[in-house]
C-alpha positions in Angstrom: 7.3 -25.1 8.0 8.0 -22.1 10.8 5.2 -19.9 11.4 5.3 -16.2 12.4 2.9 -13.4 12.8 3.5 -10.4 11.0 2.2 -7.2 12.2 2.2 -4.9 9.2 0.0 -2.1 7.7 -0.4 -0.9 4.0 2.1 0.7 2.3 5.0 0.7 5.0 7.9 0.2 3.0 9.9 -1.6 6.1 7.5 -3.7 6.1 8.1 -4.8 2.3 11.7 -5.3 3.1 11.4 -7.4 6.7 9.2 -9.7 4.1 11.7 -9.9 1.4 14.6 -10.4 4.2 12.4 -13.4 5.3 11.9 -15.0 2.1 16.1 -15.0 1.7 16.1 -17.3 5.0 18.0 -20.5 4.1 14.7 -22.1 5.3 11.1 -21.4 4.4 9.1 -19.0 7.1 5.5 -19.1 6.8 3.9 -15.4 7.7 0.4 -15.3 9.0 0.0 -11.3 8.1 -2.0 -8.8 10.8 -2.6 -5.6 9.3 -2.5 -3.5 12.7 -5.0 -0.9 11.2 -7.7 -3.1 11.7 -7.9 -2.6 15.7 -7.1 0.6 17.2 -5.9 -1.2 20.3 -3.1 -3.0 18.0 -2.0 0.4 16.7 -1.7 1.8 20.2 0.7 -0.9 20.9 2.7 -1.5 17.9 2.6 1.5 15.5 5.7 2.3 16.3 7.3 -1.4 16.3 6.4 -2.7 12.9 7.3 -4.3 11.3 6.6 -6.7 14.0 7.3 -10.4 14.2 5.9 -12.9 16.7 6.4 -16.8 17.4 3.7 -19.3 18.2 5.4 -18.9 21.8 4.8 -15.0 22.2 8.1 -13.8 21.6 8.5 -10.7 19.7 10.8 -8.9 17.2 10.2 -5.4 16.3 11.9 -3.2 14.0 15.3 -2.9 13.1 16.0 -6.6 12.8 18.4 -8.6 11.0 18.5 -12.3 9.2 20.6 -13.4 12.5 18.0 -12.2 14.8 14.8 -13.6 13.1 17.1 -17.1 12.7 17.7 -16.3 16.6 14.2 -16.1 17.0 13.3 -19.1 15.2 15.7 -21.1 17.0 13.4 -22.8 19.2 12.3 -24.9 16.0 8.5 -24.4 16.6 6.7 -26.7 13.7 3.3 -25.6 12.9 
């Protein structure tokens, strides 16, 4: 299974829909969820980019993203 990080925080509504785009992908995406309100440091940098994905690589998606670009993303085939 594909793994991802998630950078979200509670109650962002784009955040609900990135997640339920994911879980249409024609193949299952596991998402290790960060909620950035946790570490000011994480908010500093991504407040304004979440939701936020990121591969086991480093590579990162922010906000507005489509199914093509997170299949994009995933494209390197990185099994975890």
């Amino acid at each position: 299974m594909l793994q991802l990080t998630f950078y979200t925080t509670a109650g962002c509504h784009l955040c609900e829909q990135a997640k339920a785009m994911i879980a249409e992908l024609p193949e299952p995406v596991r998402l290790v969820e960060f909620d950035i309100a946790c570490d000011d440091r994480m908010i500093e940098r991504y407040g304004l980019r979440i939701p936020l994905l990121k591969t086991p690589a480093g590579e990162e998606l922010g906000w507005p993203f489509t199914a093509e670009q997170v299949l994009s993303l995933l494209s390197d085939r990185v099994e975890c």
